[in-house]
C-alpha positions in Angstrom: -1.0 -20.7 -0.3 -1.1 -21.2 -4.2 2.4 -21.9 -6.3 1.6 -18.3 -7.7 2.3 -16.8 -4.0 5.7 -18.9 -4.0 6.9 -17.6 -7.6 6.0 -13.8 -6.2 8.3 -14.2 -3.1 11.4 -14.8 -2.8 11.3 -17.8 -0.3 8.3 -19.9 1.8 9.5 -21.8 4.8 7.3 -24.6 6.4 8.1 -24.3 9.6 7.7 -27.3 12.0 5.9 -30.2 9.9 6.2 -33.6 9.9 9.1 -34.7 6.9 8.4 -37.5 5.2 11.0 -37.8 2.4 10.2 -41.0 0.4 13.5 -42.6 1.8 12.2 -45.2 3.8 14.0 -43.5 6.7 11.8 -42.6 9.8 9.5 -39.8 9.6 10.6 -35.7 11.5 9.7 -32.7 12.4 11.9 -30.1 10.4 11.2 -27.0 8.4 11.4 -26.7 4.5 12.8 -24.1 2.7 11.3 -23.1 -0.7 13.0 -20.9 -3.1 11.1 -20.1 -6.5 10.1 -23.6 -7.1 12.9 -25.4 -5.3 13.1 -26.8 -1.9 16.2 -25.3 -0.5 16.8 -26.6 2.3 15.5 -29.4 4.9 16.3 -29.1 8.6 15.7 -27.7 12.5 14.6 -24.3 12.7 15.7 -22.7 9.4 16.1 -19.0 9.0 13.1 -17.0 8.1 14.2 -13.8 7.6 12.8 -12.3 4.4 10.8 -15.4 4.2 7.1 -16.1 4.4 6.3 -18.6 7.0 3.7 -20.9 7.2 3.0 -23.0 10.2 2.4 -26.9 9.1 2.6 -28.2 12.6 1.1 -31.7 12.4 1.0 -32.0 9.0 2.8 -34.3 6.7 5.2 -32.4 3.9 6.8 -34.5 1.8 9.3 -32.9 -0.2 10.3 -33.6 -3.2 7.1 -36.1 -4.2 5.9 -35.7 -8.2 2.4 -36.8 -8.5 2.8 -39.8 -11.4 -1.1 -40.2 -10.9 -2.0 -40.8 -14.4 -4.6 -42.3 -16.7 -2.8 -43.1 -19.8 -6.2 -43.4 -22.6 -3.9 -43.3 -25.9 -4.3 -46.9 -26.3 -8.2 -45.7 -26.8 -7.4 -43.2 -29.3 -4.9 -45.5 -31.5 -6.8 -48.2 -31.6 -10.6 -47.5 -30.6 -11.8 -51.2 -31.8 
């Protein structure tokens, strides 16, 4: 399911997946709750009425994570010597 689906519904819960939440805390099973483009909420068997659901059973969701992977070449362009 594409971003695009999220943004046409109002809310996408992933129900039953692995949480790892970049804490350090221990890893566990919960559901997420997305909302436009927000996690809304993080826990045991969230609501999903007037929801889409998605099963992620054994799969890892990390909420919250930005991808930082970058590869920063303006160096290159200021100075190409």
């Amino acid at each position: 399911m594409s971003i695009d689906n999220v943004r046409r519904h109002r809310a996408l819960v992933l129900k039953g997946g692995t949480v790892v939440d970049g804490t350090g805390a221990a890893r566990f099973v919960a559901d997420v709750r997305i909302e436009g483009e927000r996690i809304a909420a993080v826990g045991a068997h969230l609501e999903t009425q007037d929801s889409d659901v998605l099963g992620v059973a054994g799969k890892i969701v990390a909420p919250g994570f930005i991808d930082v992977h970058t590869h920063d070449d303006q160096i290159l362009l200021a100075a190409p010597q």
